[in-house]
N, C-alpha and C positions, 0 to 999 in steps of 0.2 A: 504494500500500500504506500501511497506517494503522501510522503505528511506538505507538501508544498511550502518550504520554508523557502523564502527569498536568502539570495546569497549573493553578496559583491565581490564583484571585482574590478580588481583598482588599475585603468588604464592609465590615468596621469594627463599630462598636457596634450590639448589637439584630441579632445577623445571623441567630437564629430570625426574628423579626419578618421583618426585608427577606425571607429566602426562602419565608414563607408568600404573601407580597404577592406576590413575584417571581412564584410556584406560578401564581398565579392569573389573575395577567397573562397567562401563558403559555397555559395552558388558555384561556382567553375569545381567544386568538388562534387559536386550532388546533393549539396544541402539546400531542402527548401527556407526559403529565408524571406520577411515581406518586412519591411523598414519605413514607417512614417514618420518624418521628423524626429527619429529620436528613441523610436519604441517599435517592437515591433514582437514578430513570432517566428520559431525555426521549430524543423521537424527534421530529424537527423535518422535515415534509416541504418537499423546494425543487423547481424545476422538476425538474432533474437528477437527482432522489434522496432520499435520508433521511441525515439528520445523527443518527445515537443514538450517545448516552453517559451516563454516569451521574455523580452526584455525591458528594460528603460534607461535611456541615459539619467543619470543622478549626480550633478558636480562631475565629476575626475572619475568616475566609475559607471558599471555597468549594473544593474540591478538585474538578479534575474531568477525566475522563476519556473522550475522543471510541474509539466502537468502531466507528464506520462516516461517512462522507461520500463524498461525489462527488471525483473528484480533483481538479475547478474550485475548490472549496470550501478555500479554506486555515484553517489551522490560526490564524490570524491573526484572519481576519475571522470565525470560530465563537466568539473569544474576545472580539472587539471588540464582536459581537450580545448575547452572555451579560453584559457588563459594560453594557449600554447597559439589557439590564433589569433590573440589579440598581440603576442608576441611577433609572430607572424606580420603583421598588421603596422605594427612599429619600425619592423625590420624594410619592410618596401618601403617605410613611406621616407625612410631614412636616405636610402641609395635612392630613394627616385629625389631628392634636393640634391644629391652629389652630385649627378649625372650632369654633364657640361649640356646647356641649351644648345638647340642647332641653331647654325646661319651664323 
């Protein structure tokens, strides 16, 4: 059973930015994902199941709230994935200011 407890995590500066990158990493993966200003819903298929929840931007973090997974699926490693693309997310948006503009 899913006790739906909200749980942050802390992207930091630029956190529109990181979550438009995040968005799209995730979709180009196969992750369904719908993004409104800010907030939105992802549904992440795994062998077992679907992982959906939803999010919000909150300050410098992500708020977020899981409404279904597998019982294999800890509340742990959904949060250890989310953070590995928001790391993800920091990392492009990084090298793409590096990158020399053309012309």
């Amino acid at each position: 059973m899913i006790d739906n407890v909200p749980f942050r995590l802390a992207v930091g500066d630029n956190v529109r930015d990181v979550v438009v990158v995040m968005i799209g990493e995730m979709q180009r993966r196969g992750i369904q994902v719908s993004d409104t200003s800010g907030t939105g819903t992802f549904s992440i298929p795994v062998p077992n199941g679907v992982i959906a929840g939803s999010f919000a931007i909150a300050g410098n973090s992500l708020v977020v709230s899981i409404a279904q997974r597998p019982e294999a699926v800890s509340d742990g490693m959904i949060e250890s994935k989310l953070q590995d693309f928001i790391l993800d997310a920091k990392a492009e948006l990084k090298n793409r200011r590096q990158l020399p503009k053309p012309g």
